[in-house]
PDB file with one MODEL, atoms N, CA, C and O in Angstrom:
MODEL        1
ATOM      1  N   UNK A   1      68.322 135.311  79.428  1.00  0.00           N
ATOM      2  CA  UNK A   1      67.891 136.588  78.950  1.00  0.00           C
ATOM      3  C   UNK A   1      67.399 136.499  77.534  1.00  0.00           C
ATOM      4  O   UNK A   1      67.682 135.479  76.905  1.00  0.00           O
ATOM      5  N   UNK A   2      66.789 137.322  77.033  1.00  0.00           N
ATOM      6  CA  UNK A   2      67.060 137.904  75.698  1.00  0.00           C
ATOM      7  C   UNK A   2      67.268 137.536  74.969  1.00  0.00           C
ATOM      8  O   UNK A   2      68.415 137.976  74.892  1.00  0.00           O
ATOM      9  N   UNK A   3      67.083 136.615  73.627  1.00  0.00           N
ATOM     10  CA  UNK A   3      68.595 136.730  72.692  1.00  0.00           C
ATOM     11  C   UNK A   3      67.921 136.954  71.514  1.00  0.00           C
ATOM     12  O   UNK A   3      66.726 136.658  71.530  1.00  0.00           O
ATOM     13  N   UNK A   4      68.353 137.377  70.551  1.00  0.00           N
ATOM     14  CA  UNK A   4      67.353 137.459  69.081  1.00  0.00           C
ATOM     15  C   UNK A   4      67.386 136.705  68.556  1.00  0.00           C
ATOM     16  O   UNK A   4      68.323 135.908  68.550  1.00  0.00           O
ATOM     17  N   UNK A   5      66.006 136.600  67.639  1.00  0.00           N
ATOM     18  CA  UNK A   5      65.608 135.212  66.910  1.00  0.00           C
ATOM     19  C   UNK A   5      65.409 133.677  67.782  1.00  0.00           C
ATOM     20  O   UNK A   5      64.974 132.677  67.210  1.00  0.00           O
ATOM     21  N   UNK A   6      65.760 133.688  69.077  1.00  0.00           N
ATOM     22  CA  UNK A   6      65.245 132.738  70.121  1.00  0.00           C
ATOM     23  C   UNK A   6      63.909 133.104  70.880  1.00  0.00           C
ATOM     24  O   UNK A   6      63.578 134.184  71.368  1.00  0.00           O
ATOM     25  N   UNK A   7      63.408 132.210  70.850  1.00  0.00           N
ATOM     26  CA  UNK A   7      62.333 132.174  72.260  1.00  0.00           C
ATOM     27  C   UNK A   7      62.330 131.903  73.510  1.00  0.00           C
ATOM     28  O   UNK A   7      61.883 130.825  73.903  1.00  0.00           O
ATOM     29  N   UNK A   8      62.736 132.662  74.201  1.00  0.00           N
ATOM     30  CA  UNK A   8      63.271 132.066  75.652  1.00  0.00           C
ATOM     31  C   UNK A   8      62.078 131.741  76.689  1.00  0.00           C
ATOM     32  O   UNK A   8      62.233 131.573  77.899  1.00  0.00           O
ATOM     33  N   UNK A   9      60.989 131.692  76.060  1.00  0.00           N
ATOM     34  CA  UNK A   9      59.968 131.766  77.176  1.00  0.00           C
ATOM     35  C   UNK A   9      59.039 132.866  77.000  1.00  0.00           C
ATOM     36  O   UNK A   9      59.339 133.599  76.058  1.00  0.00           O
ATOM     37  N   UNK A  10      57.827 133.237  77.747  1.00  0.00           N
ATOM     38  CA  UNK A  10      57.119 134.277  77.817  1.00  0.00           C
ATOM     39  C   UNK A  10      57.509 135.395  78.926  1.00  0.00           C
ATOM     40  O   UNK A  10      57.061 136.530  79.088  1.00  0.00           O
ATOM     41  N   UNK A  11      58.624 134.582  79.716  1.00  0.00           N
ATOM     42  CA  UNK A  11      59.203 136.018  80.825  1.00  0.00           C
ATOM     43  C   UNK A  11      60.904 136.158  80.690  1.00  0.00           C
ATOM     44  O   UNK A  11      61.871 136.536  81.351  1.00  0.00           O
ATOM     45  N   UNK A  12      60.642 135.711  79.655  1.00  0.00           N
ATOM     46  CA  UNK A  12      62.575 135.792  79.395  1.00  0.00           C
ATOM     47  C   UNK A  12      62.623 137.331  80.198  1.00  0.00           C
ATOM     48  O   UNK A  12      61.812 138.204  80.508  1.00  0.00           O
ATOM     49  N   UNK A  13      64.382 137.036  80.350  1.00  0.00           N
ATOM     50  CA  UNK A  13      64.318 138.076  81.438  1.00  0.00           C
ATOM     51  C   UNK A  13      64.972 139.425  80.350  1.00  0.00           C
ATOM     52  O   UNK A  13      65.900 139.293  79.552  1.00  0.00           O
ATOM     53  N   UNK A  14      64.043 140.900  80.659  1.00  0.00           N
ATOM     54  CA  UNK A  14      64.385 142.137  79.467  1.00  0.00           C
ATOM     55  C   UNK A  14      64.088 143.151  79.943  1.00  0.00           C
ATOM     56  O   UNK A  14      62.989 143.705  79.985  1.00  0.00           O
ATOM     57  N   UNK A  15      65.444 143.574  80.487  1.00  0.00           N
ATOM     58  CA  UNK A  15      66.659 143.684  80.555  1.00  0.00           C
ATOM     59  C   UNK A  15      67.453 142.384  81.274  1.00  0.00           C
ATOM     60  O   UNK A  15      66.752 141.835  82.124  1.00  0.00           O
ATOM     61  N   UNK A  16      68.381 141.972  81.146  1.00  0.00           N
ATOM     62  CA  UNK A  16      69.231 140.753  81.527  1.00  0.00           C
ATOM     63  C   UNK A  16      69.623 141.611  83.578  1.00  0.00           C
ATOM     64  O   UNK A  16      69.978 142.699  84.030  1.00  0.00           O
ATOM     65  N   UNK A  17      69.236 140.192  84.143  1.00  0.00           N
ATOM     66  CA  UNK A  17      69.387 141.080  85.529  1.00  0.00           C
ATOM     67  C   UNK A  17      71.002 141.047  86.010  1.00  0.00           C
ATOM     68  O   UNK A  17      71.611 139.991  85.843  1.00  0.00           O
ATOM     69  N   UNK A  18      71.723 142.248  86.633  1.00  0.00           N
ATOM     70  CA  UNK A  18      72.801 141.734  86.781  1.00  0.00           C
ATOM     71  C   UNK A  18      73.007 141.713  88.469  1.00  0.00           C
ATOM     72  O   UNK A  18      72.578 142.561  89.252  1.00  0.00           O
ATOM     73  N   UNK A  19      73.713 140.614  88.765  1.00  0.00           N
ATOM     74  CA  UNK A  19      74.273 140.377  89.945  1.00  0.00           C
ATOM     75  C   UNK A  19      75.343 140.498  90.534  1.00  0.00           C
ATOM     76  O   UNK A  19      76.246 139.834  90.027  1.00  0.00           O
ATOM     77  N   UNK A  20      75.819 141.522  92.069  1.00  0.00           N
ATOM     78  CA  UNK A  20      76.818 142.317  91.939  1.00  0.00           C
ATOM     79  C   UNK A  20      77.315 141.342  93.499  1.00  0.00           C
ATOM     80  O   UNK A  20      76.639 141.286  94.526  1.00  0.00           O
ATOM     81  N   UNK A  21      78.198 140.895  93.344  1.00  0.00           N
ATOM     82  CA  UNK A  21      78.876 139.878  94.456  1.00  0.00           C
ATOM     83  C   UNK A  21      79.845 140.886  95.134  1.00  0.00           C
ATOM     84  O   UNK A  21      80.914 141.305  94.691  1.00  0.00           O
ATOM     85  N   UNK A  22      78.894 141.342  96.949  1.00  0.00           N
ATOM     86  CA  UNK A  22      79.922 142.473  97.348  1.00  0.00           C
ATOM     87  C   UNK A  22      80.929 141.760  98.376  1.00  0.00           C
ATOM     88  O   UNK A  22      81.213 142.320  99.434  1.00  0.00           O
ATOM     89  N   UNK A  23      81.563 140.263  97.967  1.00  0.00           N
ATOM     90  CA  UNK A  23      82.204 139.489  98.831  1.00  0.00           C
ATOM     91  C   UNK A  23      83.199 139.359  97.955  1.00  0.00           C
ATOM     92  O   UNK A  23      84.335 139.492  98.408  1.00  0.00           O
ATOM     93  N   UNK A  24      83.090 139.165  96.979  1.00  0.00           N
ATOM     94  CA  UNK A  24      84.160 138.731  95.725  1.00  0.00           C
ATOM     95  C   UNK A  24      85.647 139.133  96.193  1.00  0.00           C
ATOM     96  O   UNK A  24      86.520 138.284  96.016  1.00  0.00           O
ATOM     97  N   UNK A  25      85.914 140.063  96.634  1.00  0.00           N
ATOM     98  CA  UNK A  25      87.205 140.468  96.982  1.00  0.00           C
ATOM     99  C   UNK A  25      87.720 139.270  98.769  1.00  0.00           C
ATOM    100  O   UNK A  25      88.644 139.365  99.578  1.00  0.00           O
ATOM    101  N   UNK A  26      86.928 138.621  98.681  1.00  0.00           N
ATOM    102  CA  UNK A  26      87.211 137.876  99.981  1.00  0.00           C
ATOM    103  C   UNK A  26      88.042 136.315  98.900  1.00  0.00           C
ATOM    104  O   UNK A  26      88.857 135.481  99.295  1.00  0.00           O
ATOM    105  N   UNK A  27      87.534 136.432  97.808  1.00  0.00           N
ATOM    106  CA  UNK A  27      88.116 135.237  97.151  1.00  0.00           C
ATOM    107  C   UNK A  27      89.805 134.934  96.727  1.00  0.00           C
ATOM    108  O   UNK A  27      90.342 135.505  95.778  1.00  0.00           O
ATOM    109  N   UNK A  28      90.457 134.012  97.544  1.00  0.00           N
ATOM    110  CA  UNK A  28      92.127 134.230  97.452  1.00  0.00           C
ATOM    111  C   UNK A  28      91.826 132.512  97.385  1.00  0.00           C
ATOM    112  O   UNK A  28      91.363 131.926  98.364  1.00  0.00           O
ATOM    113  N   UNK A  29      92.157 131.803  96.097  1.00  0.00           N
ATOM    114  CA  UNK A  29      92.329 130.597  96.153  1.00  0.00           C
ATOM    115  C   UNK A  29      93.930 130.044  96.442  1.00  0.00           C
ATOM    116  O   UNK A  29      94.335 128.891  96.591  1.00  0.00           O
ATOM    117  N   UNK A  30      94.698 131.396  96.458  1.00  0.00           N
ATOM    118  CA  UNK A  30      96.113 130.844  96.850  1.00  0.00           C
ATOM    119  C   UNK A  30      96.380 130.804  98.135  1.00  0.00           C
ATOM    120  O   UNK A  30      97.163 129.966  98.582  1.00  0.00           O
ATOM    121  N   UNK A  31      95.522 132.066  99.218  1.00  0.00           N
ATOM    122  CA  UNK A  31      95.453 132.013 100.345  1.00  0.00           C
ATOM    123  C   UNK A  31      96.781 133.030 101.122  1.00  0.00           C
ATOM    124  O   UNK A  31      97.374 132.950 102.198  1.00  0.00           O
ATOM    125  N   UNK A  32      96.845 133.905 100.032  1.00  0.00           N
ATOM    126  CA  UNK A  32      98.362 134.661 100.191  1.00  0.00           C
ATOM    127  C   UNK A  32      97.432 136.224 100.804  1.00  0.00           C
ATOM    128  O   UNK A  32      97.999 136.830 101.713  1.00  0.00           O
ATOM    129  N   UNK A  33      96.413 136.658 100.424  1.00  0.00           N
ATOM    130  CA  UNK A  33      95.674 138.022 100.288  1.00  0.00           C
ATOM    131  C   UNK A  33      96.116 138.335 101.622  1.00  0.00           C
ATOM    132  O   UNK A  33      95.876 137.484 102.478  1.00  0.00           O
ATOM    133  N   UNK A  34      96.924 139.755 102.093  1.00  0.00           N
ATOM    134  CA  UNK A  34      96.909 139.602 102.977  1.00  0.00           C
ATOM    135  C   UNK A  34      95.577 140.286 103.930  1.00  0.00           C
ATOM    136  O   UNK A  34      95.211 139.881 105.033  1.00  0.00           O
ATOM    137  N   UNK A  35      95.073 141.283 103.243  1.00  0.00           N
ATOM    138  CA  UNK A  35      93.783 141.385 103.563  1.00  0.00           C
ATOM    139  C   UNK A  35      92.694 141.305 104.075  1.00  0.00           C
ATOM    140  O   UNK A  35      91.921 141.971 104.764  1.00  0.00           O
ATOM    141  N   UNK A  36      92.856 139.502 103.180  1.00  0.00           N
ATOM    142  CA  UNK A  36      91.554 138.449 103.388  1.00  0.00           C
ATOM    143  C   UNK A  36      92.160 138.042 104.939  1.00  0.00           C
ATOM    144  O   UNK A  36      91.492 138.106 105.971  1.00  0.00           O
ATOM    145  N   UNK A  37      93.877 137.519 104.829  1.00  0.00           N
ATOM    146  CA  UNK A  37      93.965 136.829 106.055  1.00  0.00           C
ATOM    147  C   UNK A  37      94.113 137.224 107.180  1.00  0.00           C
ATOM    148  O   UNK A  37      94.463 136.435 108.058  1.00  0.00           O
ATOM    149  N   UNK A  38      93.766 139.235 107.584  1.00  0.00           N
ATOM    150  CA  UNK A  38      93.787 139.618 108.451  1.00  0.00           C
ATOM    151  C   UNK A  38      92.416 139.694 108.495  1.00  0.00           C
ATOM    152  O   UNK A  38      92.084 139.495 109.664  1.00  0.00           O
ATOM    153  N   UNK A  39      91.226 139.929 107.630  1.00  0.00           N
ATOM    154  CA  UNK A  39      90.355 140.143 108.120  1.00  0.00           C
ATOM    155  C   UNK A  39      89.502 138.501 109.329  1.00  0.00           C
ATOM    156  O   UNK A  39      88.848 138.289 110.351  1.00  0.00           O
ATOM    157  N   UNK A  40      90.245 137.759 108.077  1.00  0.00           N
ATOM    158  CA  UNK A  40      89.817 136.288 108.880  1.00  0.00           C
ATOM    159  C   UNK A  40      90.204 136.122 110.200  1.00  0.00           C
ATOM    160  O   UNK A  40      89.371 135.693 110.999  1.00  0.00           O
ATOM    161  N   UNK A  41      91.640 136.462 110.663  1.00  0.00           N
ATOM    162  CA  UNK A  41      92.045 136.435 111.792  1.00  0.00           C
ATOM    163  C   UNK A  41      91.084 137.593 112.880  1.00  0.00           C
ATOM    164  O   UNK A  41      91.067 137.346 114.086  1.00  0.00           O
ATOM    165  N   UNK A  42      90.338 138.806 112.345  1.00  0.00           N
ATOM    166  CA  UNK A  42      89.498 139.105 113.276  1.00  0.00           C
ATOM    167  C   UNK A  42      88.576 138.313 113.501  1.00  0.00           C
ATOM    168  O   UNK A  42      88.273 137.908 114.623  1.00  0.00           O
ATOM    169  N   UNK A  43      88.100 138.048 112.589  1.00  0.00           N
ATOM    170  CA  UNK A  43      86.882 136.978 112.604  1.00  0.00           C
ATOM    171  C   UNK A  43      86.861 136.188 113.893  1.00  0.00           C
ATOM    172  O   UNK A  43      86.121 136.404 114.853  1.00  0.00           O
ATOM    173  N   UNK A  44      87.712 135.309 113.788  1.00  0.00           N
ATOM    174  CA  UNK A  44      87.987 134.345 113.851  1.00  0.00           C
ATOM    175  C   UNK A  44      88.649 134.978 115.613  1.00  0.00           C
ATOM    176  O   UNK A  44      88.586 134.202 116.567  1.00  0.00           O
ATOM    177  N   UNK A  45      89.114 136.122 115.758  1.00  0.00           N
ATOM    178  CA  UNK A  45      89.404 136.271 117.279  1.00  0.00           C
ATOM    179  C   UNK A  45      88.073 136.695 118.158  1.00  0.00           C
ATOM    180  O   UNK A  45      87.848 136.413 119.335  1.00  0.00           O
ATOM    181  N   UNK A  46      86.989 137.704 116.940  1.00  0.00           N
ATOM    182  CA  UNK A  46      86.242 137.999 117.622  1.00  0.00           C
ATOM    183  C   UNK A  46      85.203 136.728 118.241  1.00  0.00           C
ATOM    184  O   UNK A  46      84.754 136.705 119.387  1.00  0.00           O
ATOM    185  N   UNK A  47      84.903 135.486 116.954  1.00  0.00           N
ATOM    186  CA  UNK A  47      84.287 134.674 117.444  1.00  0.00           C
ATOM    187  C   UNK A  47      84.670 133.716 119.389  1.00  0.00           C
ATOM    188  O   UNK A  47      84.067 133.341 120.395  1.00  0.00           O
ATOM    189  N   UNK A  48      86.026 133.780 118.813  1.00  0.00           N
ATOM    190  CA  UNK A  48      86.732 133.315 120.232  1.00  0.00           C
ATOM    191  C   UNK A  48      85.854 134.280 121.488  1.00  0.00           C
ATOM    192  O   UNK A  48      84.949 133.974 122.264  1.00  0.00           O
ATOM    193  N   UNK A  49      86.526 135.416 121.276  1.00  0.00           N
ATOM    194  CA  UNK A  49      85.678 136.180 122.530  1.00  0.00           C
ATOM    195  C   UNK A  49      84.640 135.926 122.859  1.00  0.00           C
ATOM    196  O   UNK A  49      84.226 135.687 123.994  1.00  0.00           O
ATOM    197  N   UNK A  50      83.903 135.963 121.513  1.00  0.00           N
ATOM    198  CA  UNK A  50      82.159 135.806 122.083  1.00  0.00           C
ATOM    199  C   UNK A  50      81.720 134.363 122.619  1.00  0.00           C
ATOM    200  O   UNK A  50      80.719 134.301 123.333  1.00  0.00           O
ATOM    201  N   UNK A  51      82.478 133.120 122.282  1.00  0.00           N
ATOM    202  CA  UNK A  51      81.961 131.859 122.539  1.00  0.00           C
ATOM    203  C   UNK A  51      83.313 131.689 123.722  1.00  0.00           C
ATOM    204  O   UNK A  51      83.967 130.647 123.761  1.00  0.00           O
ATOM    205  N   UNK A  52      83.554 132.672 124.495  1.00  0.00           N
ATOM    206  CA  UNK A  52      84.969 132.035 125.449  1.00  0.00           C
ATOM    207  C   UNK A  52      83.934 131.335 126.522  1.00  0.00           C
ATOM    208  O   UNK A  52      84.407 130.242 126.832  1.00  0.00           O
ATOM    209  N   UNK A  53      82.624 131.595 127.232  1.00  0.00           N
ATOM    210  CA  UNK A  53      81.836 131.457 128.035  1.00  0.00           C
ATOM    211  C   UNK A  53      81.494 129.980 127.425  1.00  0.00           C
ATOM    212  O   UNK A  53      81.035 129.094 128.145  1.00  0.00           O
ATOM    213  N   UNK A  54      81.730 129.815 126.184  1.00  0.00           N
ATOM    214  CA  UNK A  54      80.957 128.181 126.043  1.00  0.00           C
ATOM    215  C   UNK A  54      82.066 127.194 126.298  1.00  0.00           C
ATOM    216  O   UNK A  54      81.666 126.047 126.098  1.00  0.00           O
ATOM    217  N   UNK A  55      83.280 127.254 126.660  1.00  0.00           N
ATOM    218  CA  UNK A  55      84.385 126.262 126.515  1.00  0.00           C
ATOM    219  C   UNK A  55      84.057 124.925 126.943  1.00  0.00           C
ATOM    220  O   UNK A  55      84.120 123.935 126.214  1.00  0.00           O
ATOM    221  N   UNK A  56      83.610 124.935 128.473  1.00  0.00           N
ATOM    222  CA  UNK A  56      82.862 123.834 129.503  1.00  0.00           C
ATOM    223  C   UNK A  56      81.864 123.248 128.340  1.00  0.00           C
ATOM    224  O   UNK A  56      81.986 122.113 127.878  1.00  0.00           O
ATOM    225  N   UNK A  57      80.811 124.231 127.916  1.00  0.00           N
ATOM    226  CA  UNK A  57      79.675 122.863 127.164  1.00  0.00           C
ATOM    227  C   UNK A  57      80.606 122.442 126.108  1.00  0.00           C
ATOM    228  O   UNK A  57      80.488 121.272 125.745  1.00  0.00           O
ATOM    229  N   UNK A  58      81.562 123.204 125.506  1.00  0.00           N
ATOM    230  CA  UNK A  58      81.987 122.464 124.247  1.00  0.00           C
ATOM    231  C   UNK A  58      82.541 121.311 124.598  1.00  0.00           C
ATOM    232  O   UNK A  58      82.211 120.259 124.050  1.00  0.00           O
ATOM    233  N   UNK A  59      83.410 121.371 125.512  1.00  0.00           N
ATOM    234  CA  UNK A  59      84.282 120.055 126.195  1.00  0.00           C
ATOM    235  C   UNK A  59      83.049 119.293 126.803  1.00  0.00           C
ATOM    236  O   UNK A  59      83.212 118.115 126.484  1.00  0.00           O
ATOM    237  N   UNK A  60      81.903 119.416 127.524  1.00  0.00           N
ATOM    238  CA  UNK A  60      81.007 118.374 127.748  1.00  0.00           C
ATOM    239  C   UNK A  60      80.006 117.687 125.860  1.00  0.00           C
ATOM    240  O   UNK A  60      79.365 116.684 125.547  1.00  0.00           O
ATOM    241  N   UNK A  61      80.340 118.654 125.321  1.00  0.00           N
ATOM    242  CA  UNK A  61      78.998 117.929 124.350  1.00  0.00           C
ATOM    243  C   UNK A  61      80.369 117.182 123.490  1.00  0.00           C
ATOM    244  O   UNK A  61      79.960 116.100 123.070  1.00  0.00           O
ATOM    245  N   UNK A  62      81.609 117.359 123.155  1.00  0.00           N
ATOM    246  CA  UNK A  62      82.592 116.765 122.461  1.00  0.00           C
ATOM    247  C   UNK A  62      83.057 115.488 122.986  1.00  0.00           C
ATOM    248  O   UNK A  62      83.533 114.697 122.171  1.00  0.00           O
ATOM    249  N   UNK A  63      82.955 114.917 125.100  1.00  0.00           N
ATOM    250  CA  UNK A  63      82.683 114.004 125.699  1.00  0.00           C
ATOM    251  C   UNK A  63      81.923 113.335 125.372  1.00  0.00           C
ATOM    252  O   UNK A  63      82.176 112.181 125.026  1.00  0.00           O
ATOM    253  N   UNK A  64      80.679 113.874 125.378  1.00  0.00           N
ATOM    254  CA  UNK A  64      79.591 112.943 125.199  1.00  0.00           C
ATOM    255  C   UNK A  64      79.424 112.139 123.487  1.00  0.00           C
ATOM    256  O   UNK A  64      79.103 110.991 123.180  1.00  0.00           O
ATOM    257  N   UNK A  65      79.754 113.178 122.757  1.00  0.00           N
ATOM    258  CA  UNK A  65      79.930 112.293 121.276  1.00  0.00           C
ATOM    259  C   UNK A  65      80.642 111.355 121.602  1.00  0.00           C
ATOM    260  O   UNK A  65      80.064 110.280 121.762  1.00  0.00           O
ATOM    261  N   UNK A  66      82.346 111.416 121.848  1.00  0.00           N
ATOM    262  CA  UNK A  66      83.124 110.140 121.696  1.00  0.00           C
ATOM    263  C   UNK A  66      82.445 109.397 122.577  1.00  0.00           C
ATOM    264  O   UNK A  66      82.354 108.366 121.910  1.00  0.00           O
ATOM    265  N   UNK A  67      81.850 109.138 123.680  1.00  0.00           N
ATOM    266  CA  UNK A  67      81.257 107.942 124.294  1.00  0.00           C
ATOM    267  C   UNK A  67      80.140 107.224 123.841  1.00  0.00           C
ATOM    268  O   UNK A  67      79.640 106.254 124.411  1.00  0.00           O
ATOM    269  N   UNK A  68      79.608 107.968 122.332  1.00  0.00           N
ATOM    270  CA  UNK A  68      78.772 106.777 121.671  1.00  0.00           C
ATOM    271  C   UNK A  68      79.743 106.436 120.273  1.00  0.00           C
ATOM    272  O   UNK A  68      79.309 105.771 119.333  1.00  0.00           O
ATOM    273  N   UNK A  69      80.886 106.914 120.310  1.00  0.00           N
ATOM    274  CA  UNK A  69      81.314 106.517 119.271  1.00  0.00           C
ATOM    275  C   UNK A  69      82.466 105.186 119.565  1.00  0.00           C
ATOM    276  O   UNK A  69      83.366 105.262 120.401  1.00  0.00           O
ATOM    277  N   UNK A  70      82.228 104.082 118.756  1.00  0.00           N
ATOM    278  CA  UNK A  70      83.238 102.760 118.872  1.00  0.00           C
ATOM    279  C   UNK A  70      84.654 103.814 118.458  1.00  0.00           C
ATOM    280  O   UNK A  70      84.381 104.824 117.810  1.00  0.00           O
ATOM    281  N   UNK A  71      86.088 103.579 118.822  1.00  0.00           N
ATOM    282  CA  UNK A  71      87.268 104.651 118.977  1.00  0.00           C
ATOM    283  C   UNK A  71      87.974 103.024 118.065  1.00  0.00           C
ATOM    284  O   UNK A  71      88.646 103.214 117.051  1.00  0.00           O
ATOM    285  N   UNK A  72      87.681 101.262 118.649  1.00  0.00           N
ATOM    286  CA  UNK A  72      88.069 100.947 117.534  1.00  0.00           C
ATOM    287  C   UNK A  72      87.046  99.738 117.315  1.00  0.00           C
ATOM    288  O   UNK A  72      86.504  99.027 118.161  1.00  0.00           O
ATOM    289  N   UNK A  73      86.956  99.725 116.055  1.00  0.00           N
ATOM    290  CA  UNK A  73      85.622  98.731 115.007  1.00  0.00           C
ATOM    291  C   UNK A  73      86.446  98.395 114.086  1.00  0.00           C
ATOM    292  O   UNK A  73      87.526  98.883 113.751  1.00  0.00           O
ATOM    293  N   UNK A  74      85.594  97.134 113.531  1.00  0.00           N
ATOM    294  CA  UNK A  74      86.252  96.495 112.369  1.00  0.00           C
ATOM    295  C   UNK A  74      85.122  95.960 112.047  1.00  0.00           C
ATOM    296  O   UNK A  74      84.241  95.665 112.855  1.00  0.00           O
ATOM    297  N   UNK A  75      85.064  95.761 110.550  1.00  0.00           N
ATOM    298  CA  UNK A  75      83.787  94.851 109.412  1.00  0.00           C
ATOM    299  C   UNK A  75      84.301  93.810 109.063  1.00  0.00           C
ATOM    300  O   UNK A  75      85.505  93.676 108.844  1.00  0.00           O
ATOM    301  N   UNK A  76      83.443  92.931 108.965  1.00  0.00           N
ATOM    302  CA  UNK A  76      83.364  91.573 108.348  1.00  0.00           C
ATOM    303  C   UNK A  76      84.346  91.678 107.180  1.00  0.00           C
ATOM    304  O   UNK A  76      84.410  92.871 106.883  1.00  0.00           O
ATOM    305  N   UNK A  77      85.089  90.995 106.439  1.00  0.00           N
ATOM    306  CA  UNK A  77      85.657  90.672 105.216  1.00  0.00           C
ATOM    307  C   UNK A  77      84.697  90.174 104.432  1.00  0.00           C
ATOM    308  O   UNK A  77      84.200  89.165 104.931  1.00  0.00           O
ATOM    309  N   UNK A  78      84.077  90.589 103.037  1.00  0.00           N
ATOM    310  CA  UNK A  78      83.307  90.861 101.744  1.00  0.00           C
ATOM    311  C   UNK A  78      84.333  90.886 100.478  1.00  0.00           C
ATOM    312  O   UNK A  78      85.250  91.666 100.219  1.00  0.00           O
ATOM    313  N   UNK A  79      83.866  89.805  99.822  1.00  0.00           N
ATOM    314  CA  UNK A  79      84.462  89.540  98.452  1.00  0.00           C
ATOM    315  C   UNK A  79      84.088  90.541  97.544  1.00  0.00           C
ATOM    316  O   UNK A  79      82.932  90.858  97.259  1.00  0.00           O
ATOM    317  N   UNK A  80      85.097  91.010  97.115  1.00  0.00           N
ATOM    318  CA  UNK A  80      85.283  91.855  95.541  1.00  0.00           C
ATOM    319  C   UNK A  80      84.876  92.039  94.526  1.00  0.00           C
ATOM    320  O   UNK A  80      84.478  92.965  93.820  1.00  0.00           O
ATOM    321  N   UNK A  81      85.069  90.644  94.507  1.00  0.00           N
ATOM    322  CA  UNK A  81      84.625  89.473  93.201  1.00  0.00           C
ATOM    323  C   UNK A  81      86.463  89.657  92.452  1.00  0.00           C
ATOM    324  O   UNK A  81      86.778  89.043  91.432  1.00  0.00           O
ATOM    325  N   UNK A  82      87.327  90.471  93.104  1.00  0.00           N
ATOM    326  CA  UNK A  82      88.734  90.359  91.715  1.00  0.00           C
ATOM    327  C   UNK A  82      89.385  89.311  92.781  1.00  0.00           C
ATOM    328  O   UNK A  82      90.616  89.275  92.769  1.00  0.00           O
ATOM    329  N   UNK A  83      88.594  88.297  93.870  1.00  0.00           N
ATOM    330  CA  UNK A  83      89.609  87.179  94.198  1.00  0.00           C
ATOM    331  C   UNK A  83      90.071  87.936  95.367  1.00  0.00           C
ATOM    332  O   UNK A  83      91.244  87.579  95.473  1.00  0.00           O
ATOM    333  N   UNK A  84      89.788  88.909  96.457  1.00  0.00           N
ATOM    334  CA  UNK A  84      90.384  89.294  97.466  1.00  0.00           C
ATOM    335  C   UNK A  84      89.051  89.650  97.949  1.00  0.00           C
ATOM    336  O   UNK A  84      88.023  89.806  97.289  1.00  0.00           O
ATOM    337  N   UNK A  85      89.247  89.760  99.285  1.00  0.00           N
ATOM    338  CA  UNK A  85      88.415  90.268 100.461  1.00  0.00           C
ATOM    339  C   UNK A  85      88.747  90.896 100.857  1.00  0.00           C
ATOM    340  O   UNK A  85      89.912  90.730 101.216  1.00  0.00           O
ATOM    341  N   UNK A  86      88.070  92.243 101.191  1.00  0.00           N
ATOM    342  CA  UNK A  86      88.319  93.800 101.838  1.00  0.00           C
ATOM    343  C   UNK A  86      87.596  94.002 103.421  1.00  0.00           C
ATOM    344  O   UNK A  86      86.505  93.595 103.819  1.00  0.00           O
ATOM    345  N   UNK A  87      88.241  94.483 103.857  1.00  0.00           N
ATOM    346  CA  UNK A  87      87.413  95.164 105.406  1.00  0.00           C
ATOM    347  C   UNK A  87      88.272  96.160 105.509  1.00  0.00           C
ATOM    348  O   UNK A  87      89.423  96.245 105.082  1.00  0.00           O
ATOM    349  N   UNK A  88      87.303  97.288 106.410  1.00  0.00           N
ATOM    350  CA  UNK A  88      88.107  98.086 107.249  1.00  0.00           C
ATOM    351  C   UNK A  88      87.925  98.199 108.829  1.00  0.00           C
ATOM    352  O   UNK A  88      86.956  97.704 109.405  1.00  0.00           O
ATOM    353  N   UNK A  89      89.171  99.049 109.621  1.00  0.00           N
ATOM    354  CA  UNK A  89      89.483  98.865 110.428  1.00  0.00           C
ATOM    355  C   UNK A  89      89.537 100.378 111.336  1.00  0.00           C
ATOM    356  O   UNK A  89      90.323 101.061 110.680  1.00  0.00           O
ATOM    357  N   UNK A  90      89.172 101.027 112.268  1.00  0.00           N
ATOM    358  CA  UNK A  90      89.558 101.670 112.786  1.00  0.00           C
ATOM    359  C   UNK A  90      90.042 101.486 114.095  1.00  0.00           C
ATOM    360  O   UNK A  90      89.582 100.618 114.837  1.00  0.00           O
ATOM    361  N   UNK A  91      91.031 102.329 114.449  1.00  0.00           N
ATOM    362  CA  UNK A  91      91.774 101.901 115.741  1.00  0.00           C
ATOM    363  C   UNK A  91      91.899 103.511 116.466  1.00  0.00           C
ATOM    364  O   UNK A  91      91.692 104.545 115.831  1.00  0.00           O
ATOM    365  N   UNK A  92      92.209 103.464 117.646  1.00  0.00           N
ATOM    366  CA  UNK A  92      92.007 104.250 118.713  1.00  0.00           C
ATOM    367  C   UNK A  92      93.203 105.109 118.436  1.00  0.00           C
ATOM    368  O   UNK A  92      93.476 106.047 119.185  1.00  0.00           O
TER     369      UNK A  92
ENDMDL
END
């Protein structure tokens, strides 16, 4: 915005625009609101309802991922350089 004795540009912004966040009250970083956590629980039931008809594709397209995915792999061992060799490992 604005400021005196600065040049902010040729479209500095005048009047300073303000921005009004009509979610802000959804913000609980402790996760206690009880509010927030009923409104989430509609959410979150209504979505159920509406996607109950997809269960079958979800369970076919969640099949089909794990069958291109290796369940267990392992990498070559690669020096550090601090004198040890690292790999990792996943297992089923």
């Amino acid at each position: 915005g604005v400021v005196p004795g600065e040049f902010r540009g040729a479209r500095a912004m005048d009047p300073p625009k303000t921005l009004v966040d009509e979610y802000f009250w959804l913000r609980d970083d402790s996760r206690t609101s009880a509010e927030v956590l009923e409104l989430l629980r509609a959410e979150n039931a209504y979505t159920a309802a509406r996607t109950a008809g997809l269960a079958e594709l979800r369970r076919e397209l969640y099949d089909e991922l794990l069958s291109h995915v290796e369940e267990a792999d392992e990498s070559a061992p690669s020096a550090a350089g601090d004198g040890y060799e690292y790999f990792w490992r996943t297992l089923e």
